[in-house]
SEPAPA-67899 format. One line per 5 residues: their letters; for each residue y, z, x of C-alpha. Coordinates in steps of 0.5 Angstrom, whole numbers. Example, Ala and Ser with C-alpha at 12.3 -4.5 7.8 and 13.67 -1.06 7.14 Angstrom:
# SEPAPA-67899
as) -9:16:25  -2:14:27
# end
This chain:
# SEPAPA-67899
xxxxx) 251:6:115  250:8:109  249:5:103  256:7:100  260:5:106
xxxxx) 257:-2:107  261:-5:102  268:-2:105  265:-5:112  264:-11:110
xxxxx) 270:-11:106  274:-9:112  271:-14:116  272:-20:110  280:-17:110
xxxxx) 281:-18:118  278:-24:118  283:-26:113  289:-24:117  287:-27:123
xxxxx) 287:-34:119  294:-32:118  296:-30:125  293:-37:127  296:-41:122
xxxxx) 303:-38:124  300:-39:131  298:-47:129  306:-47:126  311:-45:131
xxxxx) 307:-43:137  308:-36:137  304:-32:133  309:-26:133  314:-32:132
xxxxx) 316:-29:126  317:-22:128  325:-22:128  325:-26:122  330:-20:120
xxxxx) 335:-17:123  332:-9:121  326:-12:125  330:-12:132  333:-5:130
xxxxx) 327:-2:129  323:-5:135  328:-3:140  328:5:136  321:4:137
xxxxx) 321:3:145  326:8:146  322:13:143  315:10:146  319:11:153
xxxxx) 325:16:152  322:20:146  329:18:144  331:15:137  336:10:140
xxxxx) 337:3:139  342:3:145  339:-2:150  340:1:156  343:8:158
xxxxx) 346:13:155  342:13:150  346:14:144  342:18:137  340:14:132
xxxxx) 342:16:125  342:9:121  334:9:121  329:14:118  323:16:123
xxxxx) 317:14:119  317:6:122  319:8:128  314:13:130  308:8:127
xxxxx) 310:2:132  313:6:138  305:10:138  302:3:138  307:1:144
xxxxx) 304:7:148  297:5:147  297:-3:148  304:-4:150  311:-6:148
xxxxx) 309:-15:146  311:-16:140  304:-19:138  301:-13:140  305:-9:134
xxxxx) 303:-15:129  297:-15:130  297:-7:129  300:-10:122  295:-13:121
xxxxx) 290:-8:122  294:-3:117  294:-9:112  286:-9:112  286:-1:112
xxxxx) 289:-2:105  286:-6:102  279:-2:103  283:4:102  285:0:95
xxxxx) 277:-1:93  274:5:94  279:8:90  278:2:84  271:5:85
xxxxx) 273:11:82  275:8:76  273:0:75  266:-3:75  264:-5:83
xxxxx) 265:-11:81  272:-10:78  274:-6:84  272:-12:89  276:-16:84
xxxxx) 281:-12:85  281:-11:93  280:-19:94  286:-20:89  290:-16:94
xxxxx) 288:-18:100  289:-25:99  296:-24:95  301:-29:99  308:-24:99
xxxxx) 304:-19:103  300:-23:107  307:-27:110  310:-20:110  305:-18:115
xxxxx) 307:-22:120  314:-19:120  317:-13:124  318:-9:117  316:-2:113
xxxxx) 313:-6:108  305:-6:111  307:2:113  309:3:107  304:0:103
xxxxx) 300:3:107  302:10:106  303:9:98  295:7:97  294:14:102
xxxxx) 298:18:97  294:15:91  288:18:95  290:24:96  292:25:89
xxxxx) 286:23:87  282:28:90  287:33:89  286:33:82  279:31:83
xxxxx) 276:37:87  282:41:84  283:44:92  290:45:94  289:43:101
xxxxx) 290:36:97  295:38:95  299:40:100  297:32:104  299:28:98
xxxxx) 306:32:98  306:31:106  305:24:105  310:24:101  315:27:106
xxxxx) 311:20:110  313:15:105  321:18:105  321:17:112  318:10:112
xxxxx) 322:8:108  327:12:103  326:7:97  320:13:95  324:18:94
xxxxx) 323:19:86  316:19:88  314:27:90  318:28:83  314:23:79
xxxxx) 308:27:82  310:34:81  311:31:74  304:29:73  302:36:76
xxxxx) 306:39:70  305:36:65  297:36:65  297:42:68  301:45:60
xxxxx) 296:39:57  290:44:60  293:50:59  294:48:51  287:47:51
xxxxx) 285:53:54  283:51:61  287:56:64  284:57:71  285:50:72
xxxxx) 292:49:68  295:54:73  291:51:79  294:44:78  301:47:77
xxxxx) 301:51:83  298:45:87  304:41:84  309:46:87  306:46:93
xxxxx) 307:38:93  314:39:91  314:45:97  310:40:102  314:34:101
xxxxx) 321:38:101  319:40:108  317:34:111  324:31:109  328:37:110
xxxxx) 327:37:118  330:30:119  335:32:115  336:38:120  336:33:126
xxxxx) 341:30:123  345:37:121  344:39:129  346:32:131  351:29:127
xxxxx) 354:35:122  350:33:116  345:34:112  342:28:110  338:24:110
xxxxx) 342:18:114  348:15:114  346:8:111  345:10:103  353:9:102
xxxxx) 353:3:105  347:0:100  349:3:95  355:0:95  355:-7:99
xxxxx) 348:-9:96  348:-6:90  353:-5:86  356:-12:89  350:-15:86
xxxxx) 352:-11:79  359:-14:80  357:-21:81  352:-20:75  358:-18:71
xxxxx) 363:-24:73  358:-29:71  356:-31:79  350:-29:81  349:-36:83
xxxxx) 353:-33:90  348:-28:90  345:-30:97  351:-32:100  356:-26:97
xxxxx) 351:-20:100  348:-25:106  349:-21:113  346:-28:116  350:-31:122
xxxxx) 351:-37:118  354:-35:113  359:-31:116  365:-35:114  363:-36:108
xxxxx) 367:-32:103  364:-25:101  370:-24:95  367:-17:93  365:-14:99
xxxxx) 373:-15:101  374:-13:95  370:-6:97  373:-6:104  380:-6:101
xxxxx) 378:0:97  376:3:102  382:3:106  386:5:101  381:12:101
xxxxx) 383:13:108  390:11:107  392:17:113  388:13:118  391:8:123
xxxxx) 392:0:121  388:-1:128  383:4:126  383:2:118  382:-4:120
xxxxx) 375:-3:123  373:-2:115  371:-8:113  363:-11:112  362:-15:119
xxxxx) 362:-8:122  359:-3:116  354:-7:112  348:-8:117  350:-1:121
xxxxx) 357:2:123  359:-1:129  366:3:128  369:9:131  369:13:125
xxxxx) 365:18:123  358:14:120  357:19:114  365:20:111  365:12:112
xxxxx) 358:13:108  360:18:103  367:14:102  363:8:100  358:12:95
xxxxx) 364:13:90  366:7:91  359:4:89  358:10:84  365:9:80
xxxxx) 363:0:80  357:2:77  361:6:72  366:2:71  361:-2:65
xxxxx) 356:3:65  352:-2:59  352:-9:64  350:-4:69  345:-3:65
xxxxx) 343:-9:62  344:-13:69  339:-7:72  334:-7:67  334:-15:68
xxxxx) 333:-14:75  327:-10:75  323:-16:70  326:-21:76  322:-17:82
xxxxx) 315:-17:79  316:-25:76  320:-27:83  321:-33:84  321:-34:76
xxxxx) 329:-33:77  329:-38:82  325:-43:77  330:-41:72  337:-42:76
xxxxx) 337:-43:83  343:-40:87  346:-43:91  342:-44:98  336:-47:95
xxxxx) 334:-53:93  332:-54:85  325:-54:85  324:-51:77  316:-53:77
xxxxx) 315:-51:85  318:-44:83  315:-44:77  308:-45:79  309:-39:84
xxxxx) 312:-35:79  306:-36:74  301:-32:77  306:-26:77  308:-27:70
xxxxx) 301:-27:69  300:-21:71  306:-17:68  303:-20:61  296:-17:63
xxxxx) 299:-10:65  303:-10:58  296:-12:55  293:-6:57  298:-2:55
xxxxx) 298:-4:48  291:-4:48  290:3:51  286:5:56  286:13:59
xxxxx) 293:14:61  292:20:66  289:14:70  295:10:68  300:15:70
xxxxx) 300:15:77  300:8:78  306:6:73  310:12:75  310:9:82
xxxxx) 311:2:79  317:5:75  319:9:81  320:5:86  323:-1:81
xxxxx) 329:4:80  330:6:87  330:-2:89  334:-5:82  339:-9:82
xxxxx) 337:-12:89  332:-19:88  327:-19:94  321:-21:94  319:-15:99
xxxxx) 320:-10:94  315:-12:89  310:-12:96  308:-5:94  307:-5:87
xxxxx) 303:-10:86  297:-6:88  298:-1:82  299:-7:78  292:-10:79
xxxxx) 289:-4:79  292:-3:70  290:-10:69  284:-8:71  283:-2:68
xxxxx) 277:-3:62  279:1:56  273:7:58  274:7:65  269:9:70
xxxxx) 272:16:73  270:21:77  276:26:75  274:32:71  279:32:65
# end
């Protein structure tokens, strides 16, 4: 073994050992250690998409035959979780501790691409500060995209690393099919093939006005290419669900987010009623009964849109059958489409609260549970100096990245980083989970230990 590769060895050694404490305790807590795989009700979806694919070749979360096509989930989960099915078989402890394995393969991959840019020291620092972050730890252990997609991003961060490194269009082409991967995976990563090919753009104008040419023209071709790459990937799915369903989209769950969680949470910020945020946009059993004034609100637009229907058919159109998938007889992309401009025209309804409540929302994803510290909603009990102190370290770390920037380091080192930050928090704002912060926190750690001259290997 080389030098070079022991640290990344041990490293990965060091970080399964950390998450098989993890399973254990898990294990040590409830008597399971899967116990927590179908904490989410996504997570029984995506295991039963994952054995029909593993023994049907089927995208289908039907139980039993016939298979009925799936166009509610995007495949890029599926197809990790119905491979690991095929090789150790189809226990739900198997597909975690699969995770767990994912989750040490990023933090290693975290660390050899810190070394490109921090002192080893500030690379190991950077990698153990990763590993042992509780959010991503606790959500390893669940049946969800989150350590797919975490691990997927690091992976582009690589890939275009190297590409603008070695300056190689085979690079390129990776990163833009990883792209088209991380969409899949989970659709939340959509505006990240245009913050790449940005990127590409613009350093390769930044070149071409300094006189390097060759190099200008060979990054903006390579960010063409991405941006082909990435496209083509996206668009075979797309053409599934033409061929299947009649349309050409990604699936048919973006209307529904869009309206029943999104805008709902704008509504709710508007009236002054966040406090009812967990229980007004809760799918959870137990809270069936209780009232969800905007989501009937929203299934009353929604009628009126299909006015032509039948009372028996429009009376499927409520949030009990939409929101968690449609469980209605109607076409599931027109019901999604209907419920887009529902969302849409919510939003525009006071564009500046809109706004206002987005902008707000982003500072409360990455200083989660500050929020919580601050005003608790109701469903949880007020514990302002418990909430707090978790809180802190994340505040911490917002400020140190503000510092950073202030203070100035290389921003081509930053750009990747903070656009993927600033991508995925305006694809996830209004909505308050401590799940989406998961996969920014490894470019947070990154800026603020960014030394003001980094290390590179990247030939500017």
């Amino acid at each position: 073994m080389s030098l070079r590769n022991r640290p990344t060895s041990a490293l990965f050694v060091a970080s399964l050992l950390v998450h098989a404490c993890v399973l254990v305790g898990v294990h040590l807590r409830t008597g399971s250690a899967d116990a927590y795989a179908f904490n989410s009700l996504d997570g029984i979806e995506y295991y039963q998409l994952a054995r029909n694919l593993a023994y049907h070749g089927s995208f289908s979360q039907s139980e039993e035959p016939p298979l009925a096509l799936d166009s509610w989930r995007t495949p890029g989960y599926p197809v990790f979780l119905a491979l690991v099915i095929r090789l150790v078989g189809d226990a739900p402890v198997w597909l975690i501790v699969a995770q767990q394995v994912l989750a040490s393969l990023s933090v290693c991959l975290l660390y050899r691409i810190g070394c490109c840019f921090l002192t080893q020291r500030r690379a190991i620092l950077l990698a153990f500060l990763f590993l042992l972050e509780p959010y991503r730890l606790y959500y390893s252990t669940w049946l969800l995209t989150t350590t797919c997609f975490v691990f997927v991003l690091i992976l582009i961060w690589k890939t275009w690393q190297l590409a603008h490194e070695q300056q190689r269009f085979r690079w390129f082409v990776v990163t833009g099919v990883l792209c088209g991967v991380a969409i899949l995976v989970r659709p939340l990563a959509l505006l990240i093939p245009f913050i790449l090919v940005m990127g590409c753009f613009a350093r390769g104008l930044w070149q071409y006005r300094k006189g390097i040419t060759e190099r200008a023209g060979r990054i903006i071709l390579g960010g063409a290419m991405l941006a082909i790459c990435s496209g083509a990937v996206v668009s075979t799915w797309m053409a599934r669900n033409h061929a299947q369903f009649d349309h050409f989209a990604l699936s048919d769950q973006g209307g529904v987010v869009l309206a029943y969680f999104k805008a709902a949470e704008v509504v709710l910020w508007r009236q002054g009623r966040t406090a009812d945020r967990y229980m007004e946009t809760s799918l959870d059993p137990s809270q069936a009964t209780s009232p969800h004034a905007v989501w009937d609100d929203i299934d009353r637009r929604l009628s009126i849109r299909f006015s032509g229907l039948s009372p028996e058919t429009r009376s499927e159109l409520n949030w009990t059958k939409l929101a968690q998938g449609n469980d209605s007889s109607l076409d599931s992309f027109v019901v999604s489409n209907a419920l887009s401009g529902i969302g849409a025209s919510l939003l525009m309804e006071s564009p500046l609260s809109t706004l206002a409540c987005c902008s707000i929302r982003c500072g409360s994803i990455l200083a989660f549970p500050a929020s919580l510290a601050l005003d608790a909603p109701f469903g949880f009990e007020r514990r302002h100096a418990r909430y707090g102190l978790l809180a802190l370290p994340y505040v911490l770390l917002v400020l140190a990245v503000a510092y950073r920037i202030i203070r100035g380091s290389s921003m081509w080192h930053m750009y990747l980083p903070l656009a993927m930050t600033a991508a995925l928090l305006f694809a996830s704002t209004p909505q308050l989970d401590p799940r989406f912060r998961v996969p920014i926190l490894p470019f947070l750690l990154f800026v603020a230990l960014l030394p003001k001259r980094g290390v590179t290997t990247i030939r500017v």
